[in-house]
N, C-alpha and C positions, 0 to 999 in steps of 0.2 A: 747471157745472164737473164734469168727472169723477172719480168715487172711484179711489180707489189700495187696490186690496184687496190686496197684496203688503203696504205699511205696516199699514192694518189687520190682517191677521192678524199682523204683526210684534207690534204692540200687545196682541192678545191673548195671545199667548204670555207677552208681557211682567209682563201685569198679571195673568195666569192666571184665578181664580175667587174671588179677593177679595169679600168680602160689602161688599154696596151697591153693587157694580159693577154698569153697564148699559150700554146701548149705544141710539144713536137716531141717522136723519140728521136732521143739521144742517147749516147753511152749507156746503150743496157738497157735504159730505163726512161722514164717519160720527165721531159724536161719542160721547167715554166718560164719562161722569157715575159721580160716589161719592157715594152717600147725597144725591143726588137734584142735586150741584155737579157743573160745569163741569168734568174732570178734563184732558181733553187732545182733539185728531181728526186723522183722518188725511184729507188732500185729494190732491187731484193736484198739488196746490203744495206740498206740505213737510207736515210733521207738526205741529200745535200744541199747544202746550204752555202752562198756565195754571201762574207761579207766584209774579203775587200782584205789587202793586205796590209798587217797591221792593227788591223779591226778584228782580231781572232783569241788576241788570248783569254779573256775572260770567259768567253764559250770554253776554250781547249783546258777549263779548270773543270767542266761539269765532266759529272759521269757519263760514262756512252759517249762523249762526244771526241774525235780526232779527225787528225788534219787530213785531205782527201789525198792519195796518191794514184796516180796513174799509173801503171806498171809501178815503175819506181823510182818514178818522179816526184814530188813533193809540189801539190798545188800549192800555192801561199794563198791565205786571201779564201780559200775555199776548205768546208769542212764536212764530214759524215757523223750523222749522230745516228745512235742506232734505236731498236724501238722503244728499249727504257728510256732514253731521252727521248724521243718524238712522241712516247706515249705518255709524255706528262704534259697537259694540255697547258697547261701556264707555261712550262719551259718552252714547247712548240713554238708557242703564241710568239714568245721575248727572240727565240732565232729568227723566226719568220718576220719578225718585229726591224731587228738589226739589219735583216738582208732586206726589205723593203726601203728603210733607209738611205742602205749604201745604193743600190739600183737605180731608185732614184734620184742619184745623185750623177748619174754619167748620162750624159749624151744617148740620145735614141740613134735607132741605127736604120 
């Protein structure tokens, strides 16, 4: 799968130089870790977002946005919104917002 370096630097803009941030690929696509979790990636499919299961359905009402599946499995807790959602800067913000949240809320690794 090819990277989306357009999303990706969106995301760093976003997440700026926050301490514990990092960056690595993963699945396809380039993934951001806080304090060594799972934070969000940017693929050529959509942008995901980790917020936690549970913490999902009010995202899984907007448009563009659904629940991530691996093959066909059913991530819980993690979601893919595609560029109509990630290209509404305010919606961005409010995901990226939620999954900052839930992140830092577990344990570093």
């Amino acid at each position: 799968m090819a990277r989306d370096s357009g999303l990706e630097e969106l995301l760093r803009e976003e997440l700026g130089d926050r301490p514990g941030l990092s960056e690595k690929s993963m699945f396809g696509g380039r993934a951001f870790l806080l304090n060594g979790n799972l934070l969000c990636g940017a693929r050529s499919d959509g942008m995901l977002i980790r917020l936690g299961k549970g913490n999902d359905d009010w995202a899984l009402a907007l448009p563009g946005v659904i629940r991530m599946l691996m093959g066909e499995r059913v991530m819980h807790g993690w979601l893919r919104a595609s560029a109509e959602a990630y290209g509404d800067d305010a919606l961005r913000r409010r995901l990226l917002d939620a999954a900052l949240a839930y992140v830092e809320s577990l344990p570093g690794k």
